[in-house]
C-alpha positions in Angstrom: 88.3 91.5 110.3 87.2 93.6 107.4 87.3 97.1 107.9 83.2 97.6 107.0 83.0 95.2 109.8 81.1 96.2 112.7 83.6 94.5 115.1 86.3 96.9 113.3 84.6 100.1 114.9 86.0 98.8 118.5 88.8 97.3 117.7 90.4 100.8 116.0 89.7 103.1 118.8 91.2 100.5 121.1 94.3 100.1 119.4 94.6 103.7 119.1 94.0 104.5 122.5 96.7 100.9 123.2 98.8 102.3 121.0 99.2 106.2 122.6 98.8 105.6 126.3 102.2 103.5 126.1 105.1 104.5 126.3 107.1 105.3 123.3 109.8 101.9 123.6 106.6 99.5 124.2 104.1 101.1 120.9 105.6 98.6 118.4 104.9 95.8 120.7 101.5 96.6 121.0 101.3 97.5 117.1 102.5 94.2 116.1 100.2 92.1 119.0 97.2 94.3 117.6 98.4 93.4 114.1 98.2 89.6 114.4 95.0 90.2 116.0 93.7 91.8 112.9 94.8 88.7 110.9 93.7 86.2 113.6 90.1 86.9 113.2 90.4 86.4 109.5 92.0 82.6 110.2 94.1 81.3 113.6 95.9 78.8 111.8 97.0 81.0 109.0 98.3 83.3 111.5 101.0 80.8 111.7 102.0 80.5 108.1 102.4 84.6 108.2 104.5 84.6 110.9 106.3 81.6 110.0 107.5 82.8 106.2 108.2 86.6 107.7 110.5 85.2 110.0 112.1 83.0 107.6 112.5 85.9 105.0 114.3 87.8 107.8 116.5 84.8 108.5 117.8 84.5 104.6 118.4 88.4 104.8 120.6 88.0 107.6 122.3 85.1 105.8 122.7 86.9 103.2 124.7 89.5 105.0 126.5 87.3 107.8 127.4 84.6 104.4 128.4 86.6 101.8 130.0 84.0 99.7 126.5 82.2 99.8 124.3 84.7 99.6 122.9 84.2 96.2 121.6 80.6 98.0 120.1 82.3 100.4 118.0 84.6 98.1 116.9 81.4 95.7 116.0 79.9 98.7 113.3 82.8 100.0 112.2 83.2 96.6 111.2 79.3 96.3 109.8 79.2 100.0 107.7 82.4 99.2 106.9 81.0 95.3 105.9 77.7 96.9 103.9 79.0 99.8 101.5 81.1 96.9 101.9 77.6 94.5 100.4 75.2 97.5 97.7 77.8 98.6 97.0 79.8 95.4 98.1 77.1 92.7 97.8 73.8 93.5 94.4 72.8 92.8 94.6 75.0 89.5 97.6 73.2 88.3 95.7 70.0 89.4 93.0 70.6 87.9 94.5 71.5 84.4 96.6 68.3 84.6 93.4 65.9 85.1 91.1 67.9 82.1 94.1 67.1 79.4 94.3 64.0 80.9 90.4 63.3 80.9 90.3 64.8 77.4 93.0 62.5 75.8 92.1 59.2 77.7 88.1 59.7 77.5 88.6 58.9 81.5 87.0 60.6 84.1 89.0 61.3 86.9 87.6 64.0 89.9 88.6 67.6 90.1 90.3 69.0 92.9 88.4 71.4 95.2 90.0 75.0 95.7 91.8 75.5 99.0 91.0 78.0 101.2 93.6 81.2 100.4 95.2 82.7 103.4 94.0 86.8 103.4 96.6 88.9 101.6 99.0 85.7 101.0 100.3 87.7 98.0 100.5 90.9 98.8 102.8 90.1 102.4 104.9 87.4 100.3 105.6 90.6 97.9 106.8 93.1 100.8 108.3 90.2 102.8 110.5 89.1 99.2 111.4 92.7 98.2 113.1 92.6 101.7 115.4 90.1 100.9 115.6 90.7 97.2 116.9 94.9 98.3 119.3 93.0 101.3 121.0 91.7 98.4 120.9 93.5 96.3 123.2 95.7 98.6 120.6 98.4 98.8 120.6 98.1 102.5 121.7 95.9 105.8 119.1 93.8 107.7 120.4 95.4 110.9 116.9 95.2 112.4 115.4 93.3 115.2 113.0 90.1 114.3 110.2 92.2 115.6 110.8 94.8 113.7 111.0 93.1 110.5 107.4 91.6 111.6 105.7 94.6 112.1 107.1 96.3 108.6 105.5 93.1 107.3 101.9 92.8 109.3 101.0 96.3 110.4 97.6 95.5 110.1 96.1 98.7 107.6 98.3 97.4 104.6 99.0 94.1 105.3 95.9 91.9 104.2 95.2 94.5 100.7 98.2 97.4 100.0 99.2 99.3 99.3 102.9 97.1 98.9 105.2 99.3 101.3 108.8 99.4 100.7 111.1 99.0 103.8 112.8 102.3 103.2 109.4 103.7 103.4 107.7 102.1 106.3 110.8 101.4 108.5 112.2 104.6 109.6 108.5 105.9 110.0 108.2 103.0 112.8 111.2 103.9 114.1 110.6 107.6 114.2 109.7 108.9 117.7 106.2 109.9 117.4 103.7 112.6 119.2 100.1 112.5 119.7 100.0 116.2 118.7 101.6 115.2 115.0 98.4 113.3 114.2 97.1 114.4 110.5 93.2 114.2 111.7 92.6 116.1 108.6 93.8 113.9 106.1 92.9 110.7 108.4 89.0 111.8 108.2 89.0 112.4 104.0 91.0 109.6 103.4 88.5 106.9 105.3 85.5 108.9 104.0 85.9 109.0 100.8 87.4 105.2 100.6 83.9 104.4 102.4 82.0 106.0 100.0 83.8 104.5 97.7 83.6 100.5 99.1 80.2 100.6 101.0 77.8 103.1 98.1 79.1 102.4 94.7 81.5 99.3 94.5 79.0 97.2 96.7 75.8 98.5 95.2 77.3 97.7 92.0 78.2 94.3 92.9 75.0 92.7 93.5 74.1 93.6 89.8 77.2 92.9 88.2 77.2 89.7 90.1 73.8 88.8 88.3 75.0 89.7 85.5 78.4 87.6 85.3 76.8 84.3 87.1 74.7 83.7 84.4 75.5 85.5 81.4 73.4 83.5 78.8 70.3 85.7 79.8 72.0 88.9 78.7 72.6 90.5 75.7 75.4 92.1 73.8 74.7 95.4 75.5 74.1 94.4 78.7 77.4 92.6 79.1 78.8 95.2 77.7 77.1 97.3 80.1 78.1 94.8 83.1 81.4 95.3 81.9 81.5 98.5 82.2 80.1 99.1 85.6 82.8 95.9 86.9 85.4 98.8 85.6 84.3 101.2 88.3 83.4 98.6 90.8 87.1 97.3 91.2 88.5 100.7 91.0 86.5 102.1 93.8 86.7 98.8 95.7 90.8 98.3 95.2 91.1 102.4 95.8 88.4 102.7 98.6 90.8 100.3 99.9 94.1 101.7 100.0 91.9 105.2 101.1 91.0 103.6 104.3 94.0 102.2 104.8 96.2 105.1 104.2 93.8 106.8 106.5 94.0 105.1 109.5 97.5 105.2 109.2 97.6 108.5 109.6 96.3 107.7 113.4 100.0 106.3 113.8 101.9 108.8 112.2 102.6 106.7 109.2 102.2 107.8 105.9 101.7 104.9 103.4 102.6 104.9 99.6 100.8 107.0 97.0 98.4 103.9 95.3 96.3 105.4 92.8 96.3 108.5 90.7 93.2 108.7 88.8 93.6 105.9 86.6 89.9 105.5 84.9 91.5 109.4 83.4 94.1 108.0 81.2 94.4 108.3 78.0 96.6 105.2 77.3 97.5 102.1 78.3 100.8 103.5 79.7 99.6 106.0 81.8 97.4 103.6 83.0 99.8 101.5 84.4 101.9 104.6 85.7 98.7 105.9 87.8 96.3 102.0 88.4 97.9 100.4 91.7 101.2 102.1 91.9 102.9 99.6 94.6 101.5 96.9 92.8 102.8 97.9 89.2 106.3 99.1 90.8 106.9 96.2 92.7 106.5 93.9 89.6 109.1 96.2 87.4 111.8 96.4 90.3 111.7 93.0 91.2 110.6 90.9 87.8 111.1 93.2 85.4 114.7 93.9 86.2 115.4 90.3 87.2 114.2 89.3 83.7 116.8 91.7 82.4 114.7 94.9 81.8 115.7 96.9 78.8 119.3 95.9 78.9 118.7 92.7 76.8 118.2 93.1 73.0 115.4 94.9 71.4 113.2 91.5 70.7 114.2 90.2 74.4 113.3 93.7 76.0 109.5 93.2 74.3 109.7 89.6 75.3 110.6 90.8 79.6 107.4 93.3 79.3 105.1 90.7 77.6 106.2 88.2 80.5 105.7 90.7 83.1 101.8 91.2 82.3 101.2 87.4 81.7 102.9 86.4 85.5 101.1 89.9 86.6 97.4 88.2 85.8 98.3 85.1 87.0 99.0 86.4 90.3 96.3 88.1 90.6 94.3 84.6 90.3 94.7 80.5 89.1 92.3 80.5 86.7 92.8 80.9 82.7 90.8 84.2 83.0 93.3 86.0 84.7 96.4 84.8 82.3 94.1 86.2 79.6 93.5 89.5 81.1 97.4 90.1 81.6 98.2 89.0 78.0 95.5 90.9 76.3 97.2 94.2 78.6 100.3 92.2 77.6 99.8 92.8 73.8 98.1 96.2 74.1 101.0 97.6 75.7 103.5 96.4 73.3 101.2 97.8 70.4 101.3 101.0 71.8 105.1 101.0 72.2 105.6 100.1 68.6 103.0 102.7 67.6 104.7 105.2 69.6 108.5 104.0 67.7 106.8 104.2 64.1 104.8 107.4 64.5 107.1 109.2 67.4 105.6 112.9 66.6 101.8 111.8 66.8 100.0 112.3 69.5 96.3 111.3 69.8 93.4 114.1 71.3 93.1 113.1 75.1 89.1 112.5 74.5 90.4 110.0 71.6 92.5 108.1 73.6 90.2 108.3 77.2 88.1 106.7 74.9 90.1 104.2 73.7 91.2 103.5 77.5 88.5 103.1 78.8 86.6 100.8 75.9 90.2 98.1 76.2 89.7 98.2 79.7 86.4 97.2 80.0 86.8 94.6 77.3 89.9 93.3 79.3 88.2 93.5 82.5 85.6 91.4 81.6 87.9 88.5 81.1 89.3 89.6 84.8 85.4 89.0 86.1 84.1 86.2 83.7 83.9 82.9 86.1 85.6 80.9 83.6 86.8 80.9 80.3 83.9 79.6 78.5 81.8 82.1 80.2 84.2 84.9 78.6 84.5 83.4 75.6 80.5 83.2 75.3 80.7 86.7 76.4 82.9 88.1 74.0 81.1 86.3 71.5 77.5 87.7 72.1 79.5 91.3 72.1 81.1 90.8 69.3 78.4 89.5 67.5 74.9 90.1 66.1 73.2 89.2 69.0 74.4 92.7 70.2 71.4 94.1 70.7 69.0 91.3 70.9 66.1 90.9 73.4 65.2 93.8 76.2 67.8 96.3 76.8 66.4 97.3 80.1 66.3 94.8 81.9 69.9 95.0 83.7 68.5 96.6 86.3 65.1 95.5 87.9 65.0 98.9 90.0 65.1 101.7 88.4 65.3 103.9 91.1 68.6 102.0 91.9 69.4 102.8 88.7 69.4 106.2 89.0 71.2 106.5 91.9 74.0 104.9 90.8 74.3 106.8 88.1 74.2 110.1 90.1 76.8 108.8 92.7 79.2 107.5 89.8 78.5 111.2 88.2 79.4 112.4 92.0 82.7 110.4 92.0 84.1 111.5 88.4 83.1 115.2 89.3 85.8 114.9 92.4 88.1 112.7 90.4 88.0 115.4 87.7 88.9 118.5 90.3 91.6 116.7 91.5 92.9 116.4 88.5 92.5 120.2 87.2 92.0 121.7 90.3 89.2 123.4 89.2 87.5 124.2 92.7 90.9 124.7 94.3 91.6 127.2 92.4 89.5 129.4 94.8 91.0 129.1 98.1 87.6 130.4 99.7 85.3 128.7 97.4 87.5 125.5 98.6 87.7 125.8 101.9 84.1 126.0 102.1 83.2 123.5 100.2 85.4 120.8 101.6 83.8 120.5 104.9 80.1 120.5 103.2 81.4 117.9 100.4 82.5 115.2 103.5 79.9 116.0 105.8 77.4 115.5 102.4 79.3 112.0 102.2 78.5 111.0 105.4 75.1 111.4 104.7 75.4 109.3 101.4 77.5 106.6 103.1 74.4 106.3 106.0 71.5 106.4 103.7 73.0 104.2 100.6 76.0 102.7 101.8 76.0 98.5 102.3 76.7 97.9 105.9 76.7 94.0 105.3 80.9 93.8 105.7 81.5 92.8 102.1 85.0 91.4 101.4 86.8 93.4 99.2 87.9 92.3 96.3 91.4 91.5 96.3 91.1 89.1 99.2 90.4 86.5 97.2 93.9 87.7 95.7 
């Protein structure tokens, strides 16, 4: 079930009715029943494999507790079960596959590929918040004194579970615990969150998509530019689709009374690679310093070793996000970037670049970067990179990216539309008046209803990181 899914438009206001009709002791219940619902549409069987490793994740936390002398045992052995649930789904036919092309490459033989399983929805992002459970348990950080089901429905509730945002149990737990009222709904912030991640999804990443999609699938037919160009709409594509996301989900949580974790801060305005990756998918980037970074040592190995941890946290960063070479490339080049930066920044500690400099220079590395994220396979990027960085830059048509040029023009005023907002929230300009603000806001969302009903794709388009 996709939340631009038609079906989704019953199944929310009947869960939210379910869920505030019942009494307060049987709401969980019907949280967690709805939850697995959610997921069950998506895949019955893989329903099982979500239950199945949250229940065993909860069963090595309360080892660790109840067996203290064993309890590092008990973490190694969630860590592999998790590891080797993402290797068999997410892995496998990747590893396969790289074994048989050395092989076929050495021997001249010829032996078949393996073909890509099918990836259970949001496999990595519940094995994360399931792990960080039993990684915090022990860790010390706090007892698994919870019930089975509650430990299930910190793990599935159904608006983070398939996407993020990556909840912490500190966070989410207590809020599920809390008694809750009708009358402490946030309807304000449930109807701009959801509209705005719409608008988002459904006008600009998915109108965007069916041209980068062109674009990326056969990318001998472009030039220079237009890859360039392609790569450059991909960057606001997967923002607004990963973002429009975690909007809609932080929204409708709001409908519960649970407030979800801050995920993005205006990313596409930073003016380095570091801020980037202290405002681009916060749970995401957190979750990966807490729990590898620190493992790995963090910054309390030697100065070589501490550059060595950060490198190998962007490398095992991209290939989580997917098994192909692409994605190992995109995480080394952010990888490399981000230790230039930090020996910049130790050489030349008093300089400090103009913002419009280093926006600039953001953006331009992470469209390059991205395109290795998009690129179907590595000798697709490398044939990109090599039309962009050569003469062929500007070779052939330059106008013929887009067939439409009424499309054209509309995604170019509803882009300008989106950086206009992103740009108030950041300096507050409008806000500044409360009256000018207050009337404004309700036109502004109403106006985006409008926009999401005239140009919005109503064809339930995955989002992106479910192939994740």
């Amino acid at each position: 079930m996709l939340f631009n899914s038609l079906i989704f438009t019953v199944f929310l206001p009947v869960v939210f009715i379910g869920y505030w009709v019942l009494p307060q002791r049987f709401r969980n219940y019907f949280l967690l029943i709805a939850s697995y619902y959610f997921y069950f549409t998506y895949n019955p069987w893989f329903l099982l494999l979500l239950i199945g490793t949250s229940a065993f994740d909860f069963w090595c936390a309360k080892q660790i507790q109840n067996v203290p002398d064993q309890k590092k045992l008990y973490l190694y052995v969630s860590i592999i079960s998790n590891i080797g649930v993402l290797a068999a789904f997410k892995y496998s036919a990747f590893l396969f596959n790289s074994g048989v092309h050395i092989v076929n490459t050495a021997s001249g033989s010829n032996y078949s590929l393996m073909e890509n399983l099918i990836i259970p929805a949001g496999l990595s992002f519940y094995t994360l918040q399931s792990l960080s459970y039993t990684i915090d348990v022990y860790r010390g950080k706090y007892k698994p004194n919870d019930t089975l089901y509650d430990f299930l429905l910190y793990v599935s509730f159904f608006p983070h579970m398939v996407a993020g945002p990556i909840v912490r149990y500190n966070t989410l737990m207590p809020q599920l615990k809390a008694v809750s009222y009708f009358k402490q709904i946030d309807w304000s912030s449930f109807a701009t969150l959801t509209i705005w991640g719409y608008f988002k999804k459904m006008v600009i990443a998915d109108n965007l998509s069916e041209e980068i999609t062109k674009v990326f699938d056969d990318p001998e037919y472009y030039n220079g530019f237009q890859l360039l160009v392609a790569g450059a709409m991909f960057v606001i594509q997967v923002y607004c689709d990963l973002s429009g996301y975690s909007d809609i989900a932080t929204g409708i949580a709001k409908l519960f009374n649970i407030n979800l974790s801050l995920n993005w801060r205006r990313p596409l305005l930073s003016s380095s690679l570091h801020e980037f990756w202290q405002r681009n998918h916060i749970s995401i980037t957190t979750w990966f310093r807490d729990y590898l970074y620190i493992g790995l040592g963090g910054n309390r190995v030697s100065y070589n070793r501490w550059l060595l941890n950060i490198f190998l946290v962007f490398l095992i960063s991209g290939l989580w996000h997917g098994a192909n070479f692409t994605f190992i490339i995109w995480g080394a080049l952010h990888g490399v970037v981000y230790l230039i930066e930090i020996l910049l920044k130790k050489s030349l500690p008093s300089f400090k670049a103009p913002w419009l400099l280093g926006w600039i220079y953001l953006l331009t590395f992470h469209t390059l970067s991205l395109i290795a994220f998009r690129a179907n396979s590595s000798a697709d990027l490398l044939y990109i990179y090599k039309r962009i960085f050569s003469g062929e830059f500007f070779e052939g048509n330059l106008f013929t990216l887009f067939q439409d040029l009424w499309q054209c023009w509309m995604l170019f005023i509803l882009c300008v539309f989106l950086f206009l907002k992103e740009f108030n929230e950041e300096y507050t300009f409008v806000n500044r008046s409360p009256l000018l603000y207050n009337n404004l806001k309700p036109a502004f969302y109403l106006a985006l209803v409008i926009i999401i009903f005239m140009f919005g794709d109503f064809n339930a388009n995955t989002f992106i990181y479910f192939q994740f």
